[in-house]
C-alpha positions in Angstrom: 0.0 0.0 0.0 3.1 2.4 0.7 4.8 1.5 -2.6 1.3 2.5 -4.2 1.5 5.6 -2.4 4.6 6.5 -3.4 4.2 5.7 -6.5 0.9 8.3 -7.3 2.8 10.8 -5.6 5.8 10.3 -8.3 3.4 10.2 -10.9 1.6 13.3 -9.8 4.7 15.2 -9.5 6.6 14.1 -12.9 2.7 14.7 -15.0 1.7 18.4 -15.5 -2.3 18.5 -14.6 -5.1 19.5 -16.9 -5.4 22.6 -14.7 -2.1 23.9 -15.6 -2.4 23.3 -19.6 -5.3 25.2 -19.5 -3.5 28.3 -17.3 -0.6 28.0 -19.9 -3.1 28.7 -22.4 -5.0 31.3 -21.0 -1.8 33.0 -20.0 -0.6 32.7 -23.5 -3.9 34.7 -24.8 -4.1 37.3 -21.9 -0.2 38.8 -21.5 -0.6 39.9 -25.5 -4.2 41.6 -24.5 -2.9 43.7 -21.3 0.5 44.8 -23.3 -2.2 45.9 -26.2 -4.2 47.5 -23.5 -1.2 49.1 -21.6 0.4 50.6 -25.4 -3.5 52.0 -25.7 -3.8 53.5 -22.1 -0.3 54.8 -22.6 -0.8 56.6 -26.0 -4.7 58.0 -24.5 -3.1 59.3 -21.4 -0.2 60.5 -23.6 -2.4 62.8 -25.5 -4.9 63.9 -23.1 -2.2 64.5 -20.0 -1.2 68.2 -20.7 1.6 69.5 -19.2 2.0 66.4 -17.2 0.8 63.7 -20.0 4.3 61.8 -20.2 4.4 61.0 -16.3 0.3 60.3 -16.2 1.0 57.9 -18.9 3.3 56.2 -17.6 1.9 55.7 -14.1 -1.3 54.8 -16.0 0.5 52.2 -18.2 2.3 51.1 -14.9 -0.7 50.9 -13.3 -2.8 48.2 -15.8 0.5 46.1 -15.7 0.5 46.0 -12.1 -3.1 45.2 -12.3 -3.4 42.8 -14.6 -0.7 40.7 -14.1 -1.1 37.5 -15.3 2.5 36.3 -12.6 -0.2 35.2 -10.3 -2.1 32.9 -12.3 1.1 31.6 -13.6 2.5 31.3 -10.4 -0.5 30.7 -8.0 -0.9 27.6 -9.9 1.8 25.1 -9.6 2.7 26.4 -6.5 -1.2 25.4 -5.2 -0.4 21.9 -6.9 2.8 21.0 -5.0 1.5 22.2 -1.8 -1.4 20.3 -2.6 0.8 16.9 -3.4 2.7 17.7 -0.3 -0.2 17.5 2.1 -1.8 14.9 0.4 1.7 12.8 0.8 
């Protein structure tokens, strides 16, 4: 019964989970969508910021990065998983 244990627990660490092919996915379609949105918040606040407009921008653009990152979904997840095997173990 060990040896059976030990042996899912291999298997679960060596195998990448359906749950983190779909976040490799999803990451791969939402990084290029909140760079595209960053450039466009950059250029509005660029032309609308007046005397200011470079700095606004650039906090703005900072800001959705910040935001939006997609480091904690790609991150969060495997990171869950191991901790996950671990207690399970």
């Amino acid at each position: 019964m060990l040896m059976n244990i030990l042996k899912l627990v291999e298997s679960a660490l060596t195998q990448k989970p359906q749950i983190q092919k779909l976040v490799d996915v999803v990451t791969g379609y939402f990084v290029p969508v909140v760079m595209v949105i960053a450039t466009i918040t950059f250029i509005f606040w660029l032309i609308i910021g007046g005397m200011d407009g470079f700095y606004n921008a650039l906090r703005n653009l900072v800001t959705v990065l910040v935001v939006a990152c997609p480091c904690g979904m790609g991150l969060a997840t495997p990171t869950a998983i191991t901790v996950g095997i671990g207690v399970g173990s």
